[in-house]
N, C-alpha and C positions, 0 to 999 in steps of 0.2 A: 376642097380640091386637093389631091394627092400628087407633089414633083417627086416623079423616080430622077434615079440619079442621071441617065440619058436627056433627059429634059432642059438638066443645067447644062446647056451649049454655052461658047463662051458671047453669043449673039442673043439669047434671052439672058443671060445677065447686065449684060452691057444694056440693054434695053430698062430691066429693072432698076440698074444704079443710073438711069436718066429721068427713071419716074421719079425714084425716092433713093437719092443724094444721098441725104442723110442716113441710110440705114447702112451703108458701104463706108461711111467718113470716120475711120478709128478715130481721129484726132479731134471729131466734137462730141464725144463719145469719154476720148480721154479725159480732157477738158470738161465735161459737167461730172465727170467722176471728182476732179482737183478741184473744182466749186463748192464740191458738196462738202469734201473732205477739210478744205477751208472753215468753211460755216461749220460744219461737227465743230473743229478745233475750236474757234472763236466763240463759239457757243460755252463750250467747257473753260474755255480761259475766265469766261465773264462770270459762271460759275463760281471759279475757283479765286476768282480775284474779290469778288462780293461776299465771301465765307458761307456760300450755301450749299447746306448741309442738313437731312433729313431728324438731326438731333435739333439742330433749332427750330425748325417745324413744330418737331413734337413739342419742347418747351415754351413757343411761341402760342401754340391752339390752348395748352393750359390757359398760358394767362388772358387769354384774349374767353375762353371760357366764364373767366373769373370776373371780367369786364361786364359783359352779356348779364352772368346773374345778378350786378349789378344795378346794371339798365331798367329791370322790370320791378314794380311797375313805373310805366314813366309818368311822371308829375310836373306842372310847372311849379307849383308851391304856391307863392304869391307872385309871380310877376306874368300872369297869365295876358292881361292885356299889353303890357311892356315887351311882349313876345311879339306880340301880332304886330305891335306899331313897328318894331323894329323889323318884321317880315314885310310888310306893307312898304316899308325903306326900302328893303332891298329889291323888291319887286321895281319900284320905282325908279329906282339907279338904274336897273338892266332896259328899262323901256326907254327913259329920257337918253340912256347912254345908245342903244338900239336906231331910235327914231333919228335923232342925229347924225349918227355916224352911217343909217341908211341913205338922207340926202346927201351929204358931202358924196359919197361914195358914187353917185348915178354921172358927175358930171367927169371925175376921175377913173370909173373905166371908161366912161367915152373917148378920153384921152388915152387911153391903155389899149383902143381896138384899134387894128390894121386898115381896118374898113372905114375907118373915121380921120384916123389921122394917118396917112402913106410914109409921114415923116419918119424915119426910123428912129434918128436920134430923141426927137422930141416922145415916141414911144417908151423908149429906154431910159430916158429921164424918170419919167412918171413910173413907171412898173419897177425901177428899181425903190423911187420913193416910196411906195408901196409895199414894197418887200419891208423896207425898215420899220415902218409902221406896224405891218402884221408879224415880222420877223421878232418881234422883245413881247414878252409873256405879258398877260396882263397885270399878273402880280409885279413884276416888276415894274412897268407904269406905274399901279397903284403906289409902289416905294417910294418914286420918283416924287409924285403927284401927292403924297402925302406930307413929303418936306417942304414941296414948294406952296401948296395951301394950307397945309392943316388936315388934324381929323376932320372926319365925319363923312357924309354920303359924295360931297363936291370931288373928292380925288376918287373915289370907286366910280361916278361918271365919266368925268376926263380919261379915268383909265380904260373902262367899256369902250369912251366913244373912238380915241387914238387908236385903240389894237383891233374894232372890228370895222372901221373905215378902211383899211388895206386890207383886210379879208374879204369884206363888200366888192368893194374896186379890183378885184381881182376875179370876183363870182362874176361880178356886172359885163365886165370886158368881156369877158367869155362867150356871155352871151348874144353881146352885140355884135360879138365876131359869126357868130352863128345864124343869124337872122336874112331873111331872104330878102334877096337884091331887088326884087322888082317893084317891090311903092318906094324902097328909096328913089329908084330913077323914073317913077313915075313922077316925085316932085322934083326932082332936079330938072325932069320934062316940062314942068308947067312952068320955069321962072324959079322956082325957090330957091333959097340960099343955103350952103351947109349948116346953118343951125336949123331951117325950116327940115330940113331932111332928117336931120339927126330927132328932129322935134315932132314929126307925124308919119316919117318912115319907120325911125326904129323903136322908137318909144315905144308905141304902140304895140310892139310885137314881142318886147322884154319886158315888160310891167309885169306880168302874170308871176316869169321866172324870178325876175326880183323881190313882187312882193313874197313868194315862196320861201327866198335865199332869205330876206330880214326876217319872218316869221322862225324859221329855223333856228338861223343866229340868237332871235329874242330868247326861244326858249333853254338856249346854251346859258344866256349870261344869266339866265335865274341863278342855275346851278352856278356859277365862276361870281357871280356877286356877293354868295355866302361866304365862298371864302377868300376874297379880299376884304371883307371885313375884320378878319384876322389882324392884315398887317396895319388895321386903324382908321381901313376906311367905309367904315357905316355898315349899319344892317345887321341883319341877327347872326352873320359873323363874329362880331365881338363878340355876342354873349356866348357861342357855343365853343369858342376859344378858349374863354373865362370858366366856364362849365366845367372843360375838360381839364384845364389847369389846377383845378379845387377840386376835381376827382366828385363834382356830383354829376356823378351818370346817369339819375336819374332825372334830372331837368334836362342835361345834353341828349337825352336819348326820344323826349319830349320834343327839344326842339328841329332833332333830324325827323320826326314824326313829321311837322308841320310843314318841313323844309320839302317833304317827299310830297303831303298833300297840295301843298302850291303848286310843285311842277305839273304834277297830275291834271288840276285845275287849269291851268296856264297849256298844257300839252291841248287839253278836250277844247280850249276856245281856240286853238290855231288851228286843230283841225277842222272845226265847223266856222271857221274863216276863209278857209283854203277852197274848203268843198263850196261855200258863197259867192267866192269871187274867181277860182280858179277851176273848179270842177273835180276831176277826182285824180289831177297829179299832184300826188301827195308825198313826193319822193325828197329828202332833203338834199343838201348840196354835196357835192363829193366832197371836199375837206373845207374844214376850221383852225 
């Protein structure tokens, strides 16, 4: 369609700036222009404050070149089963840490939903505890948790189960907030009590999303329990810390081999866990 200039009456414009506002509003216009131009700056500040610069690149790909050729081939030497026992550790940290911090988590968002509990305050108690929980990294748990027990695999648990119990209870709440009203007040219809409701109304209707969100989570903390064993606590973290501190790249490069093989392994069984019990939503959680 062709507007001659007779067309633009000041009653077909006044008409157009009522459909589309925005295409007449200079000022949100000016405004994401000063947005952008913000972020350009901030963007180059962060740049320029970090020394990044296309000569480091280039002298960075050298050495990391020089890294690579000495990666191949990878070998574990002699501690080929001391490899796997300590992969088998850390697999095991991430599931006990997982499993756990999957139940604590179910009765903690139920406290976290609006639908459960009307209380405000007693919401905002619970969801801020939650934020602290999930708000400190895991490594930093594992720091904590490694003074207060000791090495070994007991503080890379403690730290899995604290930092993804408020991640959980955050996923969970969500979805109890989302779950349809009507078996819940079909048992509040029959006599039952609020935990009878919360127990056959919504349970039932968020089990699927939850076990999806723990199966997710599970396969995060493989990956996050390698390297908390850095800071002392269990698994074939320490050795590939150790590796790379002694410059033998070729057993570190061995052990990211194996590090990649478990996930892989560990991904292919949630997926045909998923599709067993859940069917084919196979989407994982929005954030961790």
């Amino acid at each position: 369609m062709i507007l001659r200039e007779k067309d633009l009456t000041p009653h077909a414009l006044a008409a157009a700036r009522e459909i589309c506002p925005a295409v007449f509003d200079s000022k949100s216009e000016l405004k994401a222009w000063a947005l952008g131009c913000a972020l350009a700056a901030f963007t180059l500040y962060c740049l320029w404050l970090f020394e990044f610069s296309p000569e480091r690149l280039w002298n960075g790909a050298g050495k990391l070149a020089g890294v690579l050729a000495h990666m191949f081939p990878p070998t574990p030497k002699d501690a080929f089963w001391e490899y796997l026992h300590a992969m088998a550790q850390t697999v095991g940290m991430a599931f006990i840490g997982t499993v756990i911090a999957a139940v604590l988590a179910v009765p903690l968002g139920m406290l976290c939903a609006k639908n459960v509990v009307p209380t405000w305050f007693v919401r905002f108690f619970f969801r801020r505890g939650n934020d602290v929980l999930r708000g400190v990294d895991q490594m930093i748990w594992a720091l904590i948790f490694v003074r207060a027990v000791g090495l070994g695999p007991l503080a890379g648990i403690l730290a899995i189960l604290i930092s993804d119990t408020g991640t959980l209870a955050k996923l969970y709440s969500e979805a109890v907030e989302n779950v349809e009203k009507r078996p819940v007040d079909g048992v509040r219809a029959c006599g039952g009590s609020a935990l009878q409701a919360a127990r056959f109304g919504i349970l039932p209707q968020v089990l699927p999303v939850m076990l999806s969100n723990a199966l997710y989570i599970f396969e995060s903390n493989v990956r996050s329990a390698t390297i908390l064993g850095i800071v002392g606590a269990g698994g074939i973290g320490f050795y590939l810390a150790d590796r790379v501190r002694t410059l033998l790249w070729e057993e570190a490069s061995f052990i990211m081999i194996l590090i990649l093989i478990t996930v892989y392994l560990i991904d292919g069984l949630s997926k045909l866990i998923r599709s067993r019990f859940i069917g084919s939503r196979d989407s994982p959680p929005a954030s961790h």
